[in-house]
C-alpha positions, 0 to 999 in steps of 0.5 A, a space after each residue: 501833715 499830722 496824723 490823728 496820733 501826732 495831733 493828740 501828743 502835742 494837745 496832751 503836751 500844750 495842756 501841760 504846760 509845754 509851750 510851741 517852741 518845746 513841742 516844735 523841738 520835741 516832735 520836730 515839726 515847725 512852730 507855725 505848723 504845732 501853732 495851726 493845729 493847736 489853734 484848729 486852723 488845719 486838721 490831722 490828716 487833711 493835706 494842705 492845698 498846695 496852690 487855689 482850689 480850681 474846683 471852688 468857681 464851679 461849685 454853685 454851678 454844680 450845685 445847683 444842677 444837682 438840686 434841679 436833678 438829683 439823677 443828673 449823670 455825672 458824665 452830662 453835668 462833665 460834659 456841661 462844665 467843659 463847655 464852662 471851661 472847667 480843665 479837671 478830669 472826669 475823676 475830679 468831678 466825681 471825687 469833689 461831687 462826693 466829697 463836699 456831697 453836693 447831691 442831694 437825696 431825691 424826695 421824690 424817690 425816697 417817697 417811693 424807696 423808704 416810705 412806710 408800707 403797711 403790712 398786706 394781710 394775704 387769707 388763704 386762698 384769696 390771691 395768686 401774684 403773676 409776673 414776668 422775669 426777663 432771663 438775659 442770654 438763653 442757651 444758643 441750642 433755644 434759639 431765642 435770642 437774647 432774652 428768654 421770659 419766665 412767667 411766675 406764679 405765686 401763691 400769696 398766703 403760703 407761698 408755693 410758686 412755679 414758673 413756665 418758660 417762653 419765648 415771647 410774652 405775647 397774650 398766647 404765651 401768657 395764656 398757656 403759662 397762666 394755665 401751666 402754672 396754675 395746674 402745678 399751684 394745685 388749683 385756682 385762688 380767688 382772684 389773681 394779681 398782675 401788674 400793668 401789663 398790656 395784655 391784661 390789661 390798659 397800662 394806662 386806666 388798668 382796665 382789664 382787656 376784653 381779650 384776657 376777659 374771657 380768660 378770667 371767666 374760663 378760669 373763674 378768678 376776679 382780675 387785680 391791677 397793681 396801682 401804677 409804680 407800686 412794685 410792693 404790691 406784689 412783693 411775694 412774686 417780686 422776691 420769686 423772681 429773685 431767688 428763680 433768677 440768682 438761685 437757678 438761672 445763674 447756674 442753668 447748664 448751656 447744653 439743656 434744652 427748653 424741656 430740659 430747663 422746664 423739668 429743673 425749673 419744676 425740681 428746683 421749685 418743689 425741692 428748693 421752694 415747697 421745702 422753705 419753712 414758714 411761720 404760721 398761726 399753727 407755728 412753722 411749717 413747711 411751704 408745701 404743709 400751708 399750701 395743702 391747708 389752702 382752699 383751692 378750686 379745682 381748674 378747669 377740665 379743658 384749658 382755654 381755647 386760644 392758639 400759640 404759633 412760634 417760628 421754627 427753620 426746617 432741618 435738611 431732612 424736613 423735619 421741624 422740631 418743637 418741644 423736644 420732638 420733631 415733625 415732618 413737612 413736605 421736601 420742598 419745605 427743606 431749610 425753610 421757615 415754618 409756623 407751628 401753632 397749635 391750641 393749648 392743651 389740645 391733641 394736634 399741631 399744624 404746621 403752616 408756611 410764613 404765608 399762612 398755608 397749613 401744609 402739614 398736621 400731626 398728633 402731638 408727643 409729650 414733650 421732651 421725648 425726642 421721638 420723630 412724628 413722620 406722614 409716610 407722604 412725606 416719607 415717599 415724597 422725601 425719599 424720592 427727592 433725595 434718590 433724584 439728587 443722589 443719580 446726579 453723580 458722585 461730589 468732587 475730591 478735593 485734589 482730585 486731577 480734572 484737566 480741560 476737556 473736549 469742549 475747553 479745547 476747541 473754545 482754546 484753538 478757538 482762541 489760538 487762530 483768534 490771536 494769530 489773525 490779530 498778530 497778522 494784522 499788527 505786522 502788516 500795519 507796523 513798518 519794520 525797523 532794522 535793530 542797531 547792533 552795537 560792537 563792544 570791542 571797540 570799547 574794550 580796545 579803547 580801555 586797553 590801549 589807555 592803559 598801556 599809556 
């Protein structure tokens, strides 16, 4: 095989004059391959085959799988060529796939990927994006699982946002972030944006539901449905959760609570995003400067009135924390799982067993002041619980001698007497038989007098 470099010498060199046998002497190369080269027959740089192409009968096949389905894995097509007795591995397929670029690009999709897009013109004051961002393992001290939710809003005009972080992404939840957020942009926009999301709307229709209904008119916006598969739509979110998830989320300490991240969630939206510097009709200005100049109105006083419940596991000392504080239940309610529910925005929180009972209400703290809110019924009731468990004596040492007591010894003599009988027994039924007793020295007179012979 030629290198580009070799096959440009023996080009300069033939047009020249010289002739194969001079340059197959001067490169030391054969004639038959200088004559390949010169006449385009082989290409610098491409080794040749040493037998049959054993991937060449399967090319159609190939072919026109990747035709009928531009996403097919390769791992499928494999497992369908093996059945066709196709004998080279996974790699060969992937490598020949690329080479001879047999997968076509998918029209469908470029539609969607490289299309035009217009641009959006977004008034002040006209639009707020919603969405939510699915933040993959949380801290374990959350105990939510393998996903946490972050529900983003964003001003479209000037692009001031915040986030609110939840368990669930339940219509509650929604609610409550909807109102969280909205306070934090500064005020409500005309009308608000979501995707197909089912508990705003039908995924299908894009109807809005009647449940969330009642939520627009509490908070006096006009509803907005993205068109089905149109992410750009609301691209101003979209790029949102992009910086929340690779600029804060990446980094996020395990030891922060729920509080704890909501508060660096804040400080990073207002030092890191309300900083960025924006082109306006004005000239550039900060995200902060244009969201001031748009004309918000004012939320509502109250938030509106809908319930969020969430699981929580009572402590040992039957309390259960919530927000960053913790609440007191009955002692009976010890380890067990508990409902916490309580109104967005309001004063108080029930606390209610997996069936449904309240057994328990309290005023609520602010969150994240790791203060302990006690009933002093639940105190009394805690208080006598634990002194009945501490008069039933003192725990075991681990080496500490205990040997059998009384009762261990009677129920052993009772066992002794069980087995004589039973041993009584076996001799009075089993005859006796006289052991045969077996003399050595008669063996070892016989060894010695044939030795002596």
């Amino acid at each position: 095989m030629l290198t580009w470099e070799d096959d440009l010498e023996i080009h300069a060199l033939h047009k020249r004059g010289w002739t194969i046998a001079a340059i197959a002497r001067h490169t030391g190369r054969d004639r038959k391959t200088i004559s390949d080269y010169l006449s385009g027959k082989r290409t610098p740089g491409v080794r040749a085959r040493p037998g049959p192409d054993r991937f060449e009968p399967f090319v159609d096949y190939v072919s026109a799988r990747l035709a009928e389905d531009p996403h097919l894995w390769a791992r499928t097509l494999f497992d369908e060529l093996e059945e066709l007795g196709f004998g080279l591995s996974y790699q060969s397929l992937t490598r020949n796939i690329r080479a001879r670029d047999l997968r076509p690009v998918c029209q469908a999709c470029r539609t969607v990927t490289e299309r035009p897009n217009s641009v959006i013109p977004h008034p002040a004051g006209e639009e707020t994006q919603w969405d939510w961002l699915e933040l993959p393992d949380p801290p374990q001290l959350w105990g939510w699982g393998k996903t946490a939710h972050l529900l983003v809003g964003s001003l479209a005009h000037s692009g001031k946002w915040r986030g609110f972080l939840a368990p669930s992404e339940d219509q509650p939840h929604l609610v409550a972030g909807l109102d969280r957020v909205t306070r934090g942009l500064g005020g409500v926009t005309r009308q608000w944006r979501f995707d197909r999301m089912a508990t705003v709307c039908d995924p299908g229709s894009g109807r809005v539901t009647a449940s969330f209904a009642g939520v627009a008119k509490h908070y006096g916006v006009a509803v907005a449905i993205c068109p089905a598969r149109r992410g750009n739509r609301k691209g101003v979110v979209e790029k949102v959760n992009h910086t929340a998830a690779q600029r804060w989320w990446r980094t996020l300490p395990d030891d922060l609570t729920v509080e704890a991240a909501q508060v660096s969630l804040d400080r990073f939206a207002a030092l890191r995003g309300d900083t960025r510097l924006r082109a306006t009709a004005d000239g550039r200005s900060s995200v902060a400067v244009a969201a001031k100049a748009e004309p918000l109105a004012p939320p509502p006083a109250a938030p509106y009135p809908v319930i969020v419940a969430e699981t929580r596991t009572a402590s040992r000392q039957a309390l259960v924390s919530y927000r960053g504080n913790r609440y007191s239940v009955p002692p009976e309610l010890a380890a067990a799982q508990v409902v916490v529910s309580h109104p967005v925005g309001g004063q108080f929180l029930d606390i209610a067993t997996v069936g449904g009972i309240v057994i328990a209400r309290h005023r609520m703290a602010a969150d994240g002041l790791q203060v302990m809110v006690r009933d002093s019924g639940h105190v009394i009731a805690l208080d006598t619980a634990a002194m009945a468990t501490a008069a039933t004596g003192r725990p075991h040492r681990r080496k500490e001698r205990i040997p059998p007591g009384p009762a261990a010894k009677a129920a052993a003599a009772h066992l002794r007497q069980a087995n004589d009988v039973s041993n009584q027994k076996s001799q009075t039924l089993t005859p006796s038989t006289d052991s045969i007793v077996i003399d050595l020295s008669a063996y070892e007179r016989a060894a010695q007098n044939r030795t002596i012979q």
